[in-house]
C-alpha positions as CSV (number, residue, x, y, z in Angstrom):
1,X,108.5,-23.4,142.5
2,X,105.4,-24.3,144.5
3,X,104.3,-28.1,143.2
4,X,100.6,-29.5,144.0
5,X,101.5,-33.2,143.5
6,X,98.8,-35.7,144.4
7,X,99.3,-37.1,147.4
8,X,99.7,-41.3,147.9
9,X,96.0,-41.4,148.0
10,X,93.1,-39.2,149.2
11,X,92.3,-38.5,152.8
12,X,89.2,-40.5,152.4
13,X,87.7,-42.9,150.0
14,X,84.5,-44.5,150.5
15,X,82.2,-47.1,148.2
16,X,79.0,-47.3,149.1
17,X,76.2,-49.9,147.6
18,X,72.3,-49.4,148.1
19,X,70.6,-51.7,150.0
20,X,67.5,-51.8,147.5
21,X,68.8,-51.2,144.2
22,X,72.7,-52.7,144.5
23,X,73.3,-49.2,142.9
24,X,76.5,-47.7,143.9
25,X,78.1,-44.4,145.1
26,X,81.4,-43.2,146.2
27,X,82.5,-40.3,148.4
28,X,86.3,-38.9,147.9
29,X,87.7,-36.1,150.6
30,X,91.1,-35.4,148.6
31,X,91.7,-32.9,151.6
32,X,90.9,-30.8,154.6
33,X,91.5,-26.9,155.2
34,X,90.1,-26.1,158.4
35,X,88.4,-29.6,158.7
36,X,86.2,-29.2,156.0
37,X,86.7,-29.9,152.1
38,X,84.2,-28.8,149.5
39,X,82.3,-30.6,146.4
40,X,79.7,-31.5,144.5
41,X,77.4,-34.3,144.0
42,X,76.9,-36.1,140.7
43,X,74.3,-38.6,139.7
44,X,75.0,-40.6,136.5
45,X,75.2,-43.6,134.5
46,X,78.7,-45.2,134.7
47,X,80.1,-43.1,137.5
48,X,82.9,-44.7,139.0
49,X,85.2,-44.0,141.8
50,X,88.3,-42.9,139.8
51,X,85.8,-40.3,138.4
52,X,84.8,-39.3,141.5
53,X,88.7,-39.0,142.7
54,X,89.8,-36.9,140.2
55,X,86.9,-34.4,140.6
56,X,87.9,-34.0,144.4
57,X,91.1,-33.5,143.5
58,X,90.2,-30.7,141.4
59,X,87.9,-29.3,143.8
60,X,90.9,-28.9,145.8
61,X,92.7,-27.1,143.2
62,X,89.3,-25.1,142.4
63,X,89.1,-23.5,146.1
64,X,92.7,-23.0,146.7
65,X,92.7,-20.7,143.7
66,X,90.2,-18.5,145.1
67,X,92.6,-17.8,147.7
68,X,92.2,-14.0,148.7
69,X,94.0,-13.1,152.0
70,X,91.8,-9.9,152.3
71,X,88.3,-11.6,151.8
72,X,86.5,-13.2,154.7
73,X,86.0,-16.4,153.0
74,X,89.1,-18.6,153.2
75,X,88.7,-21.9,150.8
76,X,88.4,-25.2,152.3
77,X,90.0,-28.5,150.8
78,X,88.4,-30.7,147.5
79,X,85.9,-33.4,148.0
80,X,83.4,-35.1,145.7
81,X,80.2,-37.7,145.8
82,X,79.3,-39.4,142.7
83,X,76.3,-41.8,142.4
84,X,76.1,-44.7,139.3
85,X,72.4,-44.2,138.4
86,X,70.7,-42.3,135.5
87,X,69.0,-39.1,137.5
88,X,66.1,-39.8,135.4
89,X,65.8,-43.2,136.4
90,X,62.4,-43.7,138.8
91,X,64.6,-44.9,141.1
92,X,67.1,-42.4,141.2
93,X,65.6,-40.0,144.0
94,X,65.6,-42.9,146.7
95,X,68.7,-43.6,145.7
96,X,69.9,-40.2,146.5
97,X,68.3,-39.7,149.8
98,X,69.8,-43.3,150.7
99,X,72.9,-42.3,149.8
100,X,73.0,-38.5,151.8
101,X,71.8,-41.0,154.8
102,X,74.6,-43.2,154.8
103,X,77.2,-40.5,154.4
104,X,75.1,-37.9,156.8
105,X,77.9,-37.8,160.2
106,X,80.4,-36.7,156.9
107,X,78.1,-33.9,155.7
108,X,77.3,-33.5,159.5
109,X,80.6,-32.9,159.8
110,X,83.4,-32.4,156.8
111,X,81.9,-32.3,153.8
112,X,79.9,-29.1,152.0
113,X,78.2,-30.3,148.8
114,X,75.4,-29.3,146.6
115,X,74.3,-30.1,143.0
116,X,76.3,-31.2,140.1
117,X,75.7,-33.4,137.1
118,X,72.4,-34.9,136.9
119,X,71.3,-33.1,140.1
120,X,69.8,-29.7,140.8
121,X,70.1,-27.7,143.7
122,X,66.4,-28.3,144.6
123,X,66.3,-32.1,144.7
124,X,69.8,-32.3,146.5
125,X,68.0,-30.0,149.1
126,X,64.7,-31.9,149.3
127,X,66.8,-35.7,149.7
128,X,69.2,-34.1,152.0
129,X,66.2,-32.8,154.3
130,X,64.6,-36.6,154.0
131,X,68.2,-37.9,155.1
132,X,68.2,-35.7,158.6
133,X,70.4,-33.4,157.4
134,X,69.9,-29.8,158.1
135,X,71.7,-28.4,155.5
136,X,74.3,-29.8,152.6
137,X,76.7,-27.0,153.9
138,X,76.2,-27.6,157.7
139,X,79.9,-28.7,158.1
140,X,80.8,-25.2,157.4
141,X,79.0,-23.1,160.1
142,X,81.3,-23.3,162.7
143,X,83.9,-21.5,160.7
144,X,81.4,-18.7,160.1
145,X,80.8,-15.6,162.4
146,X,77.1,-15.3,162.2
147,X,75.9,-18.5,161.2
148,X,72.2,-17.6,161.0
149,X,72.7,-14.8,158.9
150,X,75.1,-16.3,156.5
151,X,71.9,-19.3,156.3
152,X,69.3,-16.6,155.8
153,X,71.5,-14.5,153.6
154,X,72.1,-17.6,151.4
155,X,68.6,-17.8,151.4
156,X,67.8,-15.0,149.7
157,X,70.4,-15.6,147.2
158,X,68.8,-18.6,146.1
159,X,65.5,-17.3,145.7
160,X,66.6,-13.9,143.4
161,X,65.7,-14.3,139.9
162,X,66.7,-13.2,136.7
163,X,64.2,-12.9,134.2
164,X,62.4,-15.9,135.6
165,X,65.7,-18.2,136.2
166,X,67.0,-18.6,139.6
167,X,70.5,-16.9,140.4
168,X,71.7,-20.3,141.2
169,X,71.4,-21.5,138.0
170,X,73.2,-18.6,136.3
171,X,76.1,-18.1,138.3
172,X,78.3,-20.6,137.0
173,X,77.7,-19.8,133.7
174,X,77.8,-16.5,133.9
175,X,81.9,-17.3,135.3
176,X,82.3,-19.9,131.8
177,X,80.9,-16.6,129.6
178,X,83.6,-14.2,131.3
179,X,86.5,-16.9,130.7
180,X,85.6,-17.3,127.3
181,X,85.6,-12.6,127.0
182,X,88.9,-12.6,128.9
183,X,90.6,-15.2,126.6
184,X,89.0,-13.3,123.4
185,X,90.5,-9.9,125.5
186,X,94.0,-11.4,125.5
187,X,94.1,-12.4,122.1
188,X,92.2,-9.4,120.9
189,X,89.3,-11.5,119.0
190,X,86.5,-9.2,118.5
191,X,83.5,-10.8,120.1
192,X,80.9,-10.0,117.0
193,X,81.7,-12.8,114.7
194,X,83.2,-15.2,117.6
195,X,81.1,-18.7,116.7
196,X,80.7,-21.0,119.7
197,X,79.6,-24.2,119.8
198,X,78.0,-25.5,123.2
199,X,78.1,-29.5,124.5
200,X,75.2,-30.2,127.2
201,X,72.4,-27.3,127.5
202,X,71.5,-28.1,130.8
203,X,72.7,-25.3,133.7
204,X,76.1,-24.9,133.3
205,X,75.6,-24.8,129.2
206,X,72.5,-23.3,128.8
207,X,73.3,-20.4,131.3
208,X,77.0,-19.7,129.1
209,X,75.3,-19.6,126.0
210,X,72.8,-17.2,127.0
211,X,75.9,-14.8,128.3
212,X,77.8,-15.4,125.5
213,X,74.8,-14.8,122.8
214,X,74.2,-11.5,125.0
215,X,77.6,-10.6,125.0
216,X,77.9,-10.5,121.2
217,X,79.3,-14.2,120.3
218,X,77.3,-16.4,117.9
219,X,76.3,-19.7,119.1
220,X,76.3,-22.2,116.1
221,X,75.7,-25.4,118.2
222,X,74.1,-26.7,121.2
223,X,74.2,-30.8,122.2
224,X,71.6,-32.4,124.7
225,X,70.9,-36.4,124.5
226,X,69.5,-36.2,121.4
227,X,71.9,-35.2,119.1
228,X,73.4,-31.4,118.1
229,X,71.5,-28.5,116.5
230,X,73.3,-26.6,114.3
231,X,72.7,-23.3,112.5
232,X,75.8,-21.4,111.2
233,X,74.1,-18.3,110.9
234,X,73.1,-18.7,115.0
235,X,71.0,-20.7,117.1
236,X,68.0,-18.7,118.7
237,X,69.7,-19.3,121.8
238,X,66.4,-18.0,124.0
239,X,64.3,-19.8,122.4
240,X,66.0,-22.9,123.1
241,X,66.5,-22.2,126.7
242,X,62.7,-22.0,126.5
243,X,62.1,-25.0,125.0
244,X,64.2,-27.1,126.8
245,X,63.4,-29.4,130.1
246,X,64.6,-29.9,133.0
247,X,67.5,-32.1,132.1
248,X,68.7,-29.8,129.3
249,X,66.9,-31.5,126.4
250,X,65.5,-29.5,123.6
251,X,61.9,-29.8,122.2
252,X,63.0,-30.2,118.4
253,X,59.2,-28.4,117.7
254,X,61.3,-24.8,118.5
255,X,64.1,-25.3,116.4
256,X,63.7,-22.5,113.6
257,X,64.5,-23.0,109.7
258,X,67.8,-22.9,109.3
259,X,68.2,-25.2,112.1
260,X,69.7,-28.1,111.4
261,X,69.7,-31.8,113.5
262,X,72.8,-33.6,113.4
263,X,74.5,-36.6,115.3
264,X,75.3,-36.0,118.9
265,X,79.3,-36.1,118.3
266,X,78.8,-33.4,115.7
267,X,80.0,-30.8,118.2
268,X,83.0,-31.5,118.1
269,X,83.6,-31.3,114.4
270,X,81.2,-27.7,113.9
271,X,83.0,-24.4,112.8
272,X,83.3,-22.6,115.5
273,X,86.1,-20.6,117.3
274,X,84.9,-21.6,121.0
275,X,83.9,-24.9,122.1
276,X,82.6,-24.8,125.6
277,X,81.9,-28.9,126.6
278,X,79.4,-28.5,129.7
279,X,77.9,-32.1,130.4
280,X,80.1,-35.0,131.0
281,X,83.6,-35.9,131.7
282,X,86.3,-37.3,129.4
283,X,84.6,-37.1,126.3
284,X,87.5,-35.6,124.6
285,X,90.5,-38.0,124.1
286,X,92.7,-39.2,122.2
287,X,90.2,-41.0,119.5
288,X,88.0,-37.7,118.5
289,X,90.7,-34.8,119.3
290,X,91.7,-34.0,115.7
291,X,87.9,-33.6,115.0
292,X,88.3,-30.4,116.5
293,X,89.5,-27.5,115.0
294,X,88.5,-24.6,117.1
295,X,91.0,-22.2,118.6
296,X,89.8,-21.9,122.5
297,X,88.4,-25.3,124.5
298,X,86.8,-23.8,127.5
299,X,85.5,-26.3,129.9
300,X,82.4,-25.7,132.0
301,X,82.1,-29.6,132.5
302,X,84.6,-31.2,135.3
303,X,87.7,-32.4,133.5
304,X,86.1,-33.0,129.9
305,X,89.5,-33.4,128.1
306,X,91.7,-36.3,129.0
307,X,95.5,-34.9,129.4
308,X,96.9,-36.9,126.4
309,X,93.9,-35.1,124.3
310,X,94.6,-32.0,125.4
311,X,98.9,-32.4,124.9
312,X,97.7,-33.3,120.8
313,X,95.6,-30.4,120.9
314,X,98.3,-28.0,122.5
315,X,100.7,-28.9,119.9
316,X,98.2,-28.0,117.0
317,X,97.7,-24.8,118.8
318,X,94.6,-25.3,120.5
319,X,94.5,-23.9,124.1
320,X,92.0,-25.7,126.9
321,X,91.2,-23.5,130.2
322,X,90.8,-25.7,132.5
323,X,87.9,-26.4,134.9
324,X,89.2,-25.2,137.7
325,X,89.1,-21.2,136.9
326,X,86.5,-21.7,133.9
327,X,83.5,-23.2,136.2
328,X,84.4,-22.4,139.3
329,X,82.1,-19.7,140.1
330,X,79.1,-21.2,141.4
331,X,81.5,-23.1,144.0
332,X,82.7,-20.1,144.4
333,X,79.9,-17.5,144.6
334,X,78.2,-20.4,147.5
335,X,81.3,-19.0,149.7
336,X,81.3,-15.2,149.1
337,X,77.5,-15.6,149.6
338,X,77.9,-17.7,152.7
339,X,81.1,-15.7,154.3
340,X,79.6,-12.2,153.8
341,X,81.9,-11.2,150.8
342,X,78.7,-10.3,148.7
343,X,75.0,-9.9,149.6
344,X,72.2,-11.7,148.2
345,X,72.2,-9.0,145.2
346,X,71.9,-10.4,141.5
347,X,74.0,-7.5,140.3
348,X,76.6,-7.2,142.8
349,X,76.5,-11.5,142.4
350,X,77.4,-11.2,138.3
351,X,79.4,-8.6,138.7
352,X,82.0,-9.6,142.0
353,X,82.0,-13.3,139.6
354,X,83.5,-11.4,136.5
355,X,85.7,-9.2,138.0
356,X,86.8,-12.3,140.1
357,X,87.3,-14.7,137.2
358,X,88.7,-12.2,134.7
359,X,91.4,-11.3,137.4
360,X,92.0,-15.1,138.0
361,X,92.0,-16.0,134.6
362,X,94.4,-13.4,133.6
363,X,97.2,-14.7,136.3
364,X,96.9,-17.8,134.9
365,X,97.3,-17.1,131.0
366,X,100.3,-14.6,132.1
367,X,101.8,-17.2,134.2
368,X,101.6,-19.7,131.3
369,X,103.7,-17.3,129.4
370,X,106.0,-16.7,131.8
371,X,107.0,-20.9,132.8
372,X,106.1,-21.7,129.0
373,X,103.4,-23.8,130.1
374,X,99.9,-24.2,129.9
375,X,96.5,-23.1,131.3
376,X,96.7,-26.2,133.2
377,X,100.1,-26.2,134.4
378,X,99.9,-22.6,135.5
379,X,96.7,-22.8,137.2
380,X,98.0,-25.6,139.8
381,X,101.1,-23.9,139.9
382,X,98.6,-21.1,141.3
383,X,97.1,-23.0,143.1
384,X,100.2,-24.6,145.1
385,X,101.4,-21.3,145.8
386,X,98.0,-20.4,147.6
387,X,97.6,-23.7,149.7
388,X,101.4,-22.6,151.1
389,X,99.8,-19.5,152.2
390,X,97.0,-21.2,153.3
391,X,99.1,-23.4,155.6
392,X,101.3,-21.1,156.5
393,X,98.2,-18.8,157.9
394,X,96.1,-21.6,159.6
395,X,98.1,-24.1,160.6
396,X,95.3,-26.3,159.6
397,X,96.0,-27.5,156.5
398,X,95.4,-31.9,156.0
């Protein structure tokens, strides 16, 4: 069987301190396909380069399982940036642009990146056009047939709008919301009555609670900086979304009776069947794990659940779908958007990202069963097999 070990160490690794500030940042290519690698860029307090590894190393994993031999986009290899500042430090936006200069020949170049914790889409766009840069995703043009109209039909996908919030913002949770359906499908949990409890409303959260709340589920508990609403009866979850700002906090003036304030930590602990964590990484381990009783951990956030965690958890019967088919979709979506597999069209958008995940996500439960494994397990095992293929088609594989 196909193995996706980590290799001796990643392609590249680079630390980077700011002249002004003595704030640092870190850049990790885990690898190449075609000459190019894909990932985000994170800005927040305490990120450190062993973060920032892992993360490219998932990335990795994340596009090789998007593998599809018919589809014109062909996933490139996992990288990641990661900045140590708090975004809403006054400092933070020269930091960023700073940091896209230094590291412009590799975006130039290799690396494709675009928002990710702390960061939205916008103000990665505006630094990375104060760095020189003419695009985040530049490094991948040369791989596409029409270059200019892949740009201007990514354009237009980033400008649709759904009921006032941009498609961007949706995607990716609109991929978490389909995880969590397809894992209530396979165990034939009805969705009315389904409570879910939501860590971090910010775009990756706030967007799966709103599909989820659509869809039928009831979600008991939202978490932002300041601590946990909770209503077992259901949150209001448009009104929150309303209420909230742009770093998914929550003007306490909406909450509605019934509405309840609790600790920040108290999450973890609520009633619920679903808990989707959606803001930072590791923040379950070992220490909090058996606070947790619900049935499904679905993580929107990259690599929320530290491995020992999740082992406990698995033998108390708790299954985690991993990051890498849960939230892939708005890494995804960039590509299918970019390559020509889908147009600029909301619909066709929401709809080619369910069918997509649900598939994806059903090869990996059934492949659990099969090796007796995990989500986890099966999903790299996936993934392995794909990056063969990959290799095997190209040549180009690093």
């Amino acid at each position: 069987m196909p193995s996706l070990q980590p290799p001796p160490s990643p392609l590249i690794s680079l630390e980077w301190t700011d002249h002004v500030t003595g704030r640092r940042g870190y850049f990790v290519v885990d690898r190449l396909v075609r000459g190019v690698a894909s990932g985000g860029l994170r800005m927040r307090a305490g990120c450190t380069l062993e973060e920032v590894t892992g993360l490219a190393r998932g990335m990795t994993v994340k596009e090789a399982l998007h593998y599809d031999p018919k589809a014109r986009y062909v996933p490139l290899g996992g990288a990641k940036g990661g900045i140590d500042c708090d975004p809403r430090n006054p400092e933070a936006y020269g930091v960023l642009v700073r940091f896209l200069r230094a590291l412009r020949p590799y975006v130039a170049c290799c690396w494709t990146t675009g928002e990710d914790l702390g960061l939205s889409q916008d103000t990665v766009d505006r630094a990375a056009a104060e760095a020189g840069l003419v695009s985040t995703v530049q490094a991948v043009y040369p791989l596409l047939d029409d270059a200019a109209g892949a740009r201007s039909r990514l354009a237009d996908a980033f400008a649709c709008e759904v009921d006032g919030i941009a498609l961007d913002a949706l995607v990716g949770g609109c991929g978490v919301a389909e995880a969590v359906l397809t894992a209530l499908d396979h165990t034939r949990m009805p969705y009315a009555g389904t409570r879910v409890a939501v860590q971090g409303f910010g775009t990756m959260g706030g967007a799966t609670a709103r599909f989820l709340s659509r869809a039928g589920l009831t979600v008991v508990a939202v978490s932002d900086v300041l601590g946990t609403v909770v209503n077992p009866a259901g949150l209001d979850v448009e009104a929150l979304l309303r209420a909230r700002d742009g770093f998914g906090t929550v003007d306490r003036a909406a909450l509605r009776e019934g509405d309840r304030e609790m600790p920040g930590d108290a999450w973890l602990a609520v009633d619920a069947d679903v808990l989707v964590p959606a803001a930072l990484s590791n923040v379950i381990d070992c220490t909090n794990q058996h606070r947790i009783s619900a049935r499904w951990i679905v993580e929107a956030a990259n690599m929320p659940v530290l491995p020992a965690a999740e082992s406990l958890m698995t033998n108390r019967g708790i299954a985690v779908l991993p990051d890498v088919v849960a939230n892939s979709a708005t890494n995804a979506w960039w590509w299918w958007t970019l390559f020509g597999d889908i147009t600029a069209d909301c619909d066709e958008a929401f709809a080619h990202i369910r069918t997509s995940i649900r598939e994806l996500l059903g090869r990996v439960l059934a492949r659990a069963e099969a090796d007796g494994t995990g989500p986890r397990a099966a999903a790299h095992a996936l993934a392995a097999e794909n990056l063969t293929e990959i290799t095997e088609r190209f040549g180009t594989y690093s």
